[in-house]
C-alpha positions in Angstrom: 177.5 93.1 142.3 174.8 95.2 144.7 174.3 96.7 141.5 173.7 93.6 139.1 171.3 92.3 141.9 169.3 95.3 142.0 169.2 95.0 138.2 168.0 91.4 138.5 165.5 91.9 140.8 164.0 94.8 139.1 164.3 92.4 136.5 162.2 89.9 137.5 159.7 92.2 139.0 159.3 93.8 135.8 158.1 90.2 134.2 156.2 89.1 137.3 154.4 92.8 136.4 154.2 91.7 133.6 153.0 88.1 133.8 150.3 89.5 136.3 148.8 91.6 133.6 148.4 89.1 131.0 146.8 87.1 133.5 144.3 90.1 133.7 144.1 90.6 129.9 143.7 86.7 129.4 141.0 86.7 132.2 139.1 89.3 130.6 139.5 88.1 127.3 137.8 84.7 128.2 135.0 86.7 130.0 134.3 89.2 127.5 134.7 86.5 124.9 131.6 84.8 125.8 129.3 87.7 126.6 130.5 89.1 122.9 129.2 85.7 121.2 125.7 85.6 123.6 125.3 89.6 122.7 125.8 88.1 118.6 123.5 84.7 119.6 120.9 87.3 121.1 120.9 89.4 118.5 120.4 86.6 115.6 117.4 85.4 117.8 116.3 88.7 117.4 116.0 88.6 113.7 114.9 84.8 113.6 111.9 85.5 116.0 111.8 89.1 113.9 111.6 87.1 110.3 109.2 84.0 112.0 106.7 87.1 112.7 107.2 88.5 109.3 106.2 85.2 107.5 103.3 84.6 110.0 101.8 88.7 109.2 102.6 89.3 112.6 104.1 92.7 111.5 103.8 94.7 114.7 105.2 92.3 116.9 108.2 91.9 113.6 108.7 95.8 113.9 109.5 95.4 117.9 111.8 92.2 117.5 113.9 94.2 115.0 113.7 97.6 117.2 115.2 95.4 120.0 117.8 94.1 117.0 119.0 97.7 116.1 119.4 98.5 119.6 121.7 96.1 120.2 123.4 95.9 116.9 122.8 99.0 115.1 125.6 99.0 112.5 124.1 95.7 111.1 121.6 96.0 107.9 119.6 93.5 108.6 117.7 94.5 111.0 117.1 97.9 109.1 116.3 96.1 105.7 113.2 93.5 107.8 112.2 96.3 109.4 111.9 98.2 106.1 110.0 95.1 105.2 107.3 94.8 107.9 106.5 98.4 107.4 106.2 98.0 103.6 103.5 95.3 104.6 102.4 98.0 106.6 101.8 100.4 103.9 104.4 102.9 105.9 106.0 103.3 102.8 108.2 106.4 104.0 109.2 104.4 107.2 110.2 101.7 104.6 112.1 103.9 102.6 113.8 105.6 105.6 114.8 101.9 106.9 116.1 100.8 103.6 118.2 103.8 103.4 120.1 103.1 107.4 120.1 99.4 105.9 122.3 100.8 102.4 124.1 102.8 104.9 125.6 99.6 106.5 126.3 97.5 103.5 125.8 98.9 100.1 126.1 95.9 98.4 122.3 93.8 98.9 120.5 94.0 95.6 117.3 93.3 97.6 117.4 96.2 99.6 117.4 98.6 96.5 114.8 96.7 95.3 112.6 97.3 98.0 113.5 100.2 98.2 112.8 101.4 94.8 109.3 99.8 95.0 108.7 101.9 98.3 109.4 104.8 96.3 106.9 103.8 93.5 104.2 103.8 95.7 104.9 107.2 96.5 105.3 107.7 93.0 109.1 109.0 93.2 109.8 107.4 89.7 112.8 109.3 89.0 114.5 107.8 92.7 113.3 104.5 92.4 115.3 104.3 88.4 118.3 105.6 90.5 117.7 102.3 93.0 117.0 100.1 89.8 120.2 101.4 88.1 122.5 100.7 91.2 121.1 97.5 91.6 121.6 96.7 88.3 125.0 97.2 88.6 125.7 94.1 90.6 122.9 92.1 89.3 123.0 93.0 85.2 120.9 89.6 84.2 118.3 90.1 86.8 115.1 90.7 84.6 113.0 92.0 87.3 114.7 94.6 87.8 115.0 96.0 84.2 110.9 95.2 84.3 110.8 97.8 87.0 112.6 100.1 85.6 111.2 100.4 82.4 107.9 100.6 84.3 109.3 103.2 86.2 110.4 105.7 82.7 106.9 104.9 81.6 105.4 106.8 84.5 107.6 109.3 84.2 107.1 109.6 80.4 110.3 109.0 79.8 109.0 107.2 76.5 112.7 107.4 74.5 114.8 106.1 77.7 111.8 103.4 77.8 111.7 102.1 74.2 115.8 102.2 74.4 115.7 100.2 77.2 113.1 97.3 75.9 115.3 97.4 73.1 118.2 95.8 75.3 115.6 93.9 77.2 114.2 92.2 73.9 117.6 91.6 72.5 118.6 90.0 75.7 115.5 87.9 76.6 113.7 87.6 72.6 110.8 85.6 74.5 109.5 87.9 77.2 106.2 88.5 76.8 105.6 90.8 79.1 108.3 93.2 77.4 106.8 93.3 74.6 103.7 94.2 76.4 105.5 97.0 78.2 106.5 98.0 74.1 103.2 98.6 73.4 101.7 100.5 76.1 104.9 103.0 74.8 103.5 103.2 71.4 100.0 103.3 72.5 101.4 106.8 74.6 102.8 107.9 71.6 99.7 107.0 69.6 101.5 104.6 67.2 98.9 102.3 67.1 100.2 100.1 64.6 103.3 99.3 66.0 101.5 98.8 69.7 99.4 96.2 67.7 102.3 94.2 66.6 104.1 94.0 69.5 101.2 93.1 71.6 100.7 89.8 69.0 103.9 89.4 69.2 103.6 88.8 72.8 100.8 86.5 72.7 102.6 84.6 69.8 105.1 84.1 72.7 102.5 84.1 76.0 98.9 83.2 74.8 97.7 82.4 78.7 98.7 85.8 80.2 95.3 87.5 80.4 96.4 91.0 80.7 97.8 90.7 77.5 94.3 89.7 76.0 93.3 92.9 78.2 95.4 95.5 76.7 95.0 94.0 73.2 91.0 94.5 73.9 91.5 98.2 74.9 92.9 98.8 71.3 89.8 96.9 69.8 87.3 98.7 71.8 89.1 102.4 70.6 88.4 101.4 67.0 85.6 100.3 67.8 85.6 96.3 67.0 82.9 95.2 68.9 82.8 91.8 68.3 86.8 91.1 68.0 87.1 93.2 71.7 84.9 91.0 73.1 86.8 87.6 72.0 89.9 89.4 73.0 88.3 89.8 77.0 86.7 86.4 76.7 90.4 85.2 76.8 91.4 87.7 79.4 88.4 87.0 81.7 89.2 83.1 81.5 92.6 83.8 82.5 91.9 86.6 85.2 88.2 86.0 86.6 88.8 88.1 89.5 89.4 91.3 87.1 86.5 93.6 87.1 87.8 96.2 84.7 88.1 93.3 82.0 83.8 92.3 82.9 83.3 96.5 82.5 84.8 96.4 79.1 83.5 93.4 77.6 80.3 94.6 79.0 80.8 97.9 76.5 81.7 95.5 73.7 78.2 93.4 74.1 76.2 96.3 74.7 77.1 97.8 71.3 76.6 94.8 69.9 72.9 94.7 71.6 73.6 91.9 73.8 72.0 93.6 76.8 71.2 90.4 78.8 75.1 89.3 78.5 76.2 93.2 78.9 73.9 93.0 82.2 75.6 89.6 83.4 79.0 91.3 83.2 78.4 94.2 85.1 77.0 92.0 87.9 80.3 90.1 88.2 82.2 93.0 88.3 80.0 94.6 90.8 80.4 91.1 92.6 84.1 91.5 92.9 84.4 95.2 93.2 81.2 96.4 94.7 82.1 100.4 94.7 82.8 100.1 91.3 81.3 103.2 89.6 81.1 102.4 85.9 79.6 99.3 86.9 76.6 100.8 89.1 75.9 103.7 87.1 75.9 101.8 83.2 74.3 98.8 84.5 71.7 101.7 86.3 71.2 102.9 82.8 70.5 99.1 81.1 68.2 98.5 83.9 66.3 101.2 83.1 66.1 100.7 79.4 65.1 97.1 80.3 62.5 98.7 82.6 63.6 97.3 86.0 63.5 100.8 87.3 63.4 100.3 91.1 66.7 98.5 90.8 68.1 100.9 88.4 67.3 103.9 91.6 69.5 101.3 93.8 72.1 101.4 91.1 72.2 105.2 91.2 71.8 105.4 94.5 74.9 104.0 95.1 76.2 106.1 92.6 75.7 109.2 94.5 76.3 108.0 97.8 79.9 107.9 96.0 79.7 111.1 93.8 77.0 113.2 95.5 77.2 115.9 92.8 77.1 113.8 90.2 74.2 115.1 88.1 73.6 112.5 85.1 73.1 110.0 88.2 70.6 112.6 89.6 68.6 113.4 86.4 68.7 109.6 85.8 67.3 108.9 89.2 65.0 111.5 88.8 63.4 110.1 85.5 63.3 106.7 87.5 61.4 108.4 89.9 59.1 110.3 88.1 58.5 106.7 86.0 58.0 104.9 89.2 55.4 107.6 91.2 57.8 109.0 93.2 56.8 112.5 91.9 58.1 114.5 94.5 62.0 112.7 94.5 61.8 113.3 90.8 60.8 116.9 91.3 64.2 117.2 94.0 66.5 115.6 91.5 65.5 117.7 88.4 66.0 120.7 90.0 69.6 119.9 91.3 70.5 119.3 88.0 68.4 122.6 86.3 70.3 124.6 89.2 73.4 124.0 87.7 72.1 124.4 83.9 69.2 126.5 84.1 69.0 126.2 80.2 68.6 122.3 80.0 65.4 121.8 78.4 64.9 118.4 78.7 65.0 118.4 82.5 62.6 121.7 82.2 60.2 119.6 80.2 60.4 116.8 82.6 59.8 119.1 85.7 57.0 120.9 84.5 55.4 117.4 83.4 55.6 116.3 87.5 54.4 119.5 88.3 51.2 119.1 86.6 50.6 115.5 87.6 50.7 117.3 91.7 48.7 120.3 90.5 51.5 122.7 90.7 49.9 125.0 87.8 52.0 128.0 88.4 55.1 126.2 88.6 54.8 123.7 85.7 53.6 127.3 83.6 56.9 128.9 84.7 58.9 126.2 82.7 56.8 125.7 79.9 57.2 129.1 79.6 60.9 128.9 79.3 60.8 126.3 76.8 58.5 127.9 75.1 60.7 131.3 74.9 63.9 128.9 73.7 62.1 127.7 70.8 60.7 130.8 69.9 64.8 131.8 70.0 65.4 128.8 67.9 68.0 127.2 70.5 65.3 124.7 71.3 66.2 120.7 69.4 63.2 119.3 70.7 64.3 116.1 69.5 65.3 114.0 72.2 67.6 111.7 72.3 67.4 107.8 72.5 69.7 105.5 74.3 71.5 103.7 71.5 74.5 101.8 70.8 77.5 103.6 70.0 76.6 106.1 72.3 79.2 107.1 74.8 80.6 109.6 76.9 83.9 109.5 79.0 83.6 109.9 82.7 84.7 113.1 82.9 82.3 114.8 80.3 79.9 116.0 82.7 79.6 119.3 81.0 77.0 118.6 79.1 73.7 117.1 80.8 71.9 116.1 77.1 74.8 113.4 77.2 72.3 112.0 80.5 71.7 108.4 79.0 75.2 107.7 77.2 77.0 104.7 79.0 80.3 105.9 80.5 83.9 105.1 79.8 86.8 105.5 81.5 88.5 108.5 80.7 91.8 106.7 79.6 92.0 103.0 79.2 95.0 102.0 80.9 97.2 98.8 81.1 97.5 98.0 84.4 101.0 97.7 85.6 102.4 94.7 87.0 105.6 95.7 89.0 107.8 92.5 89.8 107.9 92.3 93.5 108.2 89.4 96.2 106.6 92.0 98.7 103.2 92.4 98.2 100.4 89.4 99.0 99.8 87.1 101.8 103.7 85.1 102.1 101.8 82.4 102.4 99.5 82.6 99.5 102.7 82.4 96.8 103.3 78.6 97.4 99.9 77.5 96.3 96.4 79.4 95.2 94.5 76.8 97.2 95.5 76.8 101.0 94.6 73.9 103.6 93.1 74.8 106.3 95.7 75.8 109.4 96.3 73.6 112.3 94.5 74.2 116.1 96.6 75.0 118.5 96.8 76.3 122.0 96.5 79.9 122.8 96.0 82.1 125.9 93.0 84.1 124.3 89.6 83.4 122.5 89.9 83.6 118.5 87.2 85.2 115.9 86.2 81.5 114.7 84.7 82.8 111.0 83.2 79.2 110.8 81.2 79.3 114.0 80.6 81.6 117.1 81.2 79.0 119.3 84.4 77.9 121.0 86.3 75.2 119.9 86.5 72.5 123.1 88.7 69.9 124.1 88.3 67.5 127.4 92.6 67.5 128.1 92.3 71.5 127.9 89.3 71.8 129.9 90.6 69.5 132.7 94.2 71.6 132.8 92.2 74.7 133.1 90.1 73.2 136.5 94.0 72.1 137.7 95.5 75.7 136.7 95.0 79.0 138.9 96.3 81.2 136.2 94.9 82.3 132.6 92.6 79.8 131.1 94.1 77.9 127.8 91.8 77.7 124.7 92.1 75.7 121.3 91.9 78.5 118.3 92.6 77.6 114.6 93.6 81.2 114.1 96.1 83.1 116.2 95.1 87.0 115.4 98.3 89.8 114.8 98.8 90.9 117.6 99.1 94.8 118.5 101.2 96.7 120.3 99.3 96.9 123.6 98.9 93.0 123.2 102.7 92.2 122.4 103.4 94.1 126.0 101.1 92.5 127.7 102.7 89.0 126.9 106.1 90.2 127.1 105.1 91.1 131.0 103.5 88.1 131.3 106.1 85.9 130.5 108.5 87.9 132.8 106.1 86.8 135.8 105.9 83.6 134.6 109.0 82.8 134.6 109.8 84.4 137.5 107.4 82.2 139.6 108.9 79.2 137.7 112.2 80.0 139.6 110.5 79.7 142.8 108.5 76.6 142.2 109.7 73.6 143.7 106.8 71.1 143.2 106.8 69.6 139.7 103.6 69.4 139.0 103.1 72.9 139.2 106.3 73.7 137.7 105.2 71.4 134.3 101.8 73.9 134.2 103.5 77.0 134.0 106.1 75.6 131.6 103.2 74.9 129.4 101.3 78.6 130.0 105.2 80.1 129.6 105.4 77.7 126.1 101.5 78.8 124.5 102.5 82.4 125.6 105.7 82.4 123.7 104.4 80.8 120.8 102.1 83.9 120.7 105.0 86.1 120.4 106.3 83.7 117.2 109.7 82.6 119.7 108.7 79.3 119.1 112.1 77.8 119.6 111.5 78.6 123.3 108.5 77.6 123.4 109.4 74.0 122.1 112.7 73.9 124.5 109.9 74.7 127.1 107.6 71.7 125.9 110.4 69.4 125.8 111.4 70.2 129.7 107.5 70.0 130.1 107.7 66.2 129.0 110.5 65.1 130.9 108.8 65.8 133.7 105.2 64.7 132.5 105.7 62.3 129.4 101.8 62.1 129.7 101.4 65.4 128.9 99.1 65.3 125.5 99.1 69.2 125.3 102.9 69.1 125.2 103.1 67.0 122.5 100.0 68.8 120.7 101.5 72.3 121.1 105.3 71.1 120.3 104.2 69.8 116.9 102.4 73.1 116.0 105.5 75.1 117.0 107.5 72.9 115.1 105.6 72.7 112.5 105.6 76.8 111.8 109.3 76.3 112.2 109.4 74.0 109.4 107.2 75.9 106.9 109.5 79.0 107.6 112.6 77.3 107.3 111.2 75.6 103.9 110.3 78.4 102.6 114.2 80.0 102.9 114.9 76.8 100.9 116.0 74.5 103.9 115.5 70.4 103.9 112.9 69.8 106.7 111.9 66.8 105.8 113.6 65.0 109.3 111.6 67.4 111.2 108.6 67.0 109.5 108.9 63.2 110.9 109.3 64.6 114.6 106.2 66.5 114.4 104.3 63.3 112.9 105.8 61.5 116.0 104.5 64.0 118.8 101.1 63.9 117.2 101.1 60.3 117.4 102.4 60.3 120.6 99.6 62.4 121.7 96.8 60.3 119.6 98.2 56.9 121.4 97.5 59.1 125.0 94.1 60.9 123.5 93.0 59.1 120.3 89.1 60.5 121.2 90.5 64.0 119.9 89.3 65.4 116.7 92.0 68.2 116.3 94.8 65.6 117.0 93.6 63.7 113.8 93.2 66.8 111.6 96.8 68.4 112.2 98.3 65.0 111.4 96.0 65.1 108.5 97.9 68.5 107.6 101.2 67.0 108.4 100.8 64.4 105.6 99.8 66.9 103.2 102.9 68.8 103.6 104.5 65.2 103.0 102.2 65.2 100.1 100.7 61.7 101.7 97.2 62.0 100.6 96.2 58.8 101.6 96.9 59.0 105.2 96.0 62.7 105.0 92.4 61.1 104.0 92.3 58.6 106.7 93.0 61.1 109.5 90.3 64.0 108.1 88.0 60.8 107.8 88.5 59.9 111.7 88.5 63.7 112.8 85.1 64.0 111.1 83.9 60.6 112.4 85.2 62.0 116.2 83.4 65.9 115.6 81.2 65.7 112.5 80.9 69.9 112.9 84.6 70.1 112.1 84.1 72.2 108.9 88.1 72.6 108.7 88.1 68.7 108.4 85.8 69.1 105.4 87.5 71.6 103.6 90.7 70.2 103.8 89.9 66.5 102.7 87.8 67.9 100.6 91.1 69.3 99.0 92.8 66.0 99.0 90.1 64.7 97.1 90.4 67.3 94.5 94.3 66.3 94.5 93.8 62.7 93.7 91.0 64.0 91.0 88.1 63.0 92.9 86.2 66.3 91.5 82.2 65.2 92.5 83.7 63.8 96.5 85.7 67.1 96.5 82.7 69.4 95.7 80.6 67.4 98.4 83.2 67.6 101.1 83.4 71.6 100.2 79.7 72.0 100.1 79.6 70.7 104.1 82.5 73.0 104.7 80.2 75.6 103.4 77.1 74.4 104.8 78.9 74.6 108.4 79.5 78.0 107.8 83.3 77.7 106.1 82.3 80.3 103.3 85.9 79.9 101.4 84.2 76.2 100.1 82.0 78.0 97.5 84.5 79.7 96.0 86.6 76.4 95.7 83.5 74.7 94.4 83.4 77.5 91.5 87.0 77.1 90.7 86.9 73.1 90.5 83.7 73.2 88.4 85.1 75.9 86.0 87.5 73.4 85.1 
């Protein structure tokens, strides 16, 4: 018995033992539990504030919300993979490739992630690794078209000509109307100098694609190799309607009207391309040589001026200048530009005749004698032509035939005319640029710091903000249109600063007081792109002051970014789009004197794609501040989207008149239409 009660009490020690501890393990189960999902919430924050920067170009600040990310989470990929993306922005292509790499680590499986990093491996021209990338992503995406674009691309730079063609063979079978393979086909046969084949696969893919101007480009370059003037110069008519911002395609069709004497059109086309690309070399040194056919020598020495500020040794650009010298009085410039050029070819007559003609003119008898005495001696040798040569059509060097100074007044060519390849890629561009050519105007906002205004020097003002600065000891607040990236010295700062503030929010006990910071600690983090605490911020801001306009102005900016992110990764946002309308009207009712209110409502309809009442709240912004050039540009847009073309172009022309430059190059796309 003393031994079944011993038993029984060990007994029930043993399960009050054990009852204890999995009151212990239950206990730390449901305290663990929660600090394991706020470590997972923190860390998805992390990459939502990391992507919100990402979208807004804020790729510094992106780079140290996923640092923080990986720190805390380093076995996830996505994190690694932004990161990658923010330095691709970045140009740090090895950094990219490096982070797309720990990302692949993680999870094998995420087509995008070899994508990216097989075009982060074509910038540094690792062809051969980026195919690799290409193939393995191909393997879980086999219809994904891209992809096969890239990395037939990719075989062509590595002349890989046979894996190419065999390749656009599966490509053609598989999609019979992609143009832009059969475009791909025929820079191949163009490398293999099978013209005729390259000529029937590029009509082939106009047949399919006639509005793709680099099509019409490369179809040009064969035209201008056989030398069809006239049918070279249709063929970049086409591609310089479809691509007016290509210069190459102005520099060739310039050749083509030049050797069909059209010097005045040849003339116009170099000075659009110099227009768009203004070190352009071909373009400064032919257009040089026109000029000083046509006699405008003093801006033919500008154009070779330029030249050789880009090629210093560059002796055709020097003889030419000299002879535009020596043509225009400057004797002695002449004199210094000949004998560069007779340095290096001591048995160039021409330049020797020239010299010794500039001599003479300054009185120089013994040295002008010295030369005519070398000319002199090289016809008596008989390697004298003294036939010089005249700048006629036809007459062409390539870029790199510099050997040969006689060639002096030949227009230049490129040494290979290339296609220009188009890699498919989501990466590269402004994000925001990809929804729509023609951008409105962003909203103003509040920010702690002055912003480069490209309209006007002067700083945008606002009574509300100017009366919360006199009530506020701390920073000053400021109404910007443009919030600039910021660096890394200036993502610290805030980051610091929004420590103290909200440590002194703690302490605060008066409400008043406690409503100002809130707003400095909301502006400050919608500098840093956490806009979802800056608008939980706002909101606590306007419970305690529902008369706050600058809540409800800065909430609907915040939530507005929100929304165009969150659209953009295919989300509905129409519901929100109506709270933002209803803080900006809220804060019209309280200040409806304010300019900027009216305008970012104005932006909200457009988004809503209400152009009427878009109209109506540009029209009372400009009626409130008639120097709001924003206000112009953007309602000058909405006229152009209900086809109001002559109200559009007038609204534009004040938006350029008040300094908003971007008008005149809206008012040249509307009226080429």
């Amino acid at each position: 018995m003393r031994y079944m009660f011993r038993l029984k009490r060990r007994s029930e020690a043993a399960r009050l033992h054990t009852f204890r501890a999995c009151k212990v393990i239950i206990f730390l189960i449901s305290f663990l539990l929660p600090l394991t999902s706020y470590a997972q919430f923190r860390t998805d924050q992390l990459i939502t504030m990391g992507r919100l920067a990402l979208y807004y170009e804020d790729y510094v600040l992106s780079i140290q919300y996923f640092n923080q990310a990986i720190s805390s989470k380093p076995y996830l990929y996505e994190p690694w993979f932004f990161r990658g993306v923010a330095k691709y922005y970045l140009d740090d292509f090895a950094g990219a490739e490096n982070d797309c790499t720990e990302a692949l680590k993680r999870n094998p499986y995420v087509v995008s992630v070899y994508e990216l990093r097989g075009l982060t491996r074509i910038q540094q021209r690792k062809f051969s690794d980026a195919v690799s990338d290409y193939s393995r992503a191909l393997r879980y995406e086999p219809m994904n078209q891209g992809l096969w674009h890239n990395r037939v691309l990719c075989h062509i730079n590595d002349s890989n000509y046979t894996q190419a063609l065999a390749e656009l063979d599966t490509m053609l079978t598989r999609w019979s109307r992609y143009a832009k393979g059969y475009m791909m086909q025929a820079e191949v046969y163009l490398l293999q100098k099978d013209t005729a084949q390259a000529v029937k696969s590029l009509d082939t893919s106009l047949d399919i694609d006639p509005y793709d101007g680099n099509i019409w480009a490369a179809r040009s370059i064969i035209s201008l190799a056989r030398q069809k003037w006239k049918e070279a110069e249709k063929q970049l008519d086409k591609a310089t309607h479809l691509l007016p911002k290509n210069a190459g395609n102005y520099i060739n069709r310039a050749l083509a009207r030049y050797n069909q004497n059209n010097l005045r059109g040849a003339m116009a086309d170099y000075d659009t391309a110099l227009d768009l690309d203004p070190n352009n070399f071909l373009g400064h040194y032919n257009r040089g040589l026109l000029r000083a056919q046509v006699g405008d020598d003093n801006r033919g020495i500008e154009d070779f001026d330029f030249v050789l500020r880009l090629e210093p040794d560059n002796l055709m650009a020097l003889f030419n200048r000299g002879l535009l010298r020596d043509k225009t009085g400057n004797v002695r410039g002449a004199i210094e530009d000949y004998s560069k050029v007779i340095d290096q070819y001591p048995n160039f007559w021409t330049g020797l005749q020239y010299r010794a003609r500039c001599y003479r003119r300054l009185g120089m008898t013994r040295q002008a004698e010295a030369d005519e005495f070398r000319i002199l001696k090289a016809q008596i040798d008989k390697r004298y032509n003294g036939k010089q040569p005249r700048l006629t059509k036809r007459q062409m060097r390539k870029r790199s035939d510099d050997d040969d100074p006689e060639k002096y007044n030949q227009l230049v060519v490129a040494d290979e005319q290339e296609v220009e390849h188009e890699y498919k890629n989501s990466y590269r561009g402004r994000v925001q640029n990809r929804k729509a050519d023609l951008a409105y105007m962003p909203m103003y906002e509040l920010s702690l710091e002055q912003s480069r205004n490209e309209v006007t020097a002067a700083q945008s003002f606002d009574r509300q903000v100017e009366a919360f600065n006199q009530r506020s000891a701390d920073r000053p607040l400021y109404v910007v249109s443009t919030i600039p990236q910021l660096t890394e010295g200036r993502s610290t700062f805030y980051f610091a600063y929004l420590d103290t503030l909200s440590r002194r929010i703690d302490t605060l006990t008066d409400m008043p007081a406690v409503s100002c910071q809130l707003l400095l600690r909301a502006v400050a983090f919608s500098a840093i792109q956490n806009f979802e605490r800056a608008i939980d911020d706002l909101g606590t801001c306007l419970q305690i002051d529902s008369l706050q306009v600058l809540a409800y102005w800065q909430r609907a900016v915040c939530q507005s970014k929100v929304n165009e992110f969150q659209s953009s990764q295919g989300t509905n946002v129409d519901m929100k789009r109506a709270n933002v309308l209803s803080d900006l009207s809220d804060a019209i009712r309280l200040s409806p004197q304010n300019a900027y209110l009216y305008y970012n409502r104005g932006n909200i309809h457009v988004q809503r794609q209400d152009y009427t009442r878009a109209f109506e709240d540009y029209d009372r912004a400009i009626q409130l501040d008639a120097n709001l050039a924003e206000a112009y540009y953007n309602r000058g847009l909405v006229r152009m989207a209900q086809k109001q073309h002559a109200a559009a172009i007038s609204d534009l022309s004040k938006a350029g008149e008040l300094g908003l430059y971007t008008a005149y190059s809206v008012i040249k796309q509307i009226q080429g239409k």
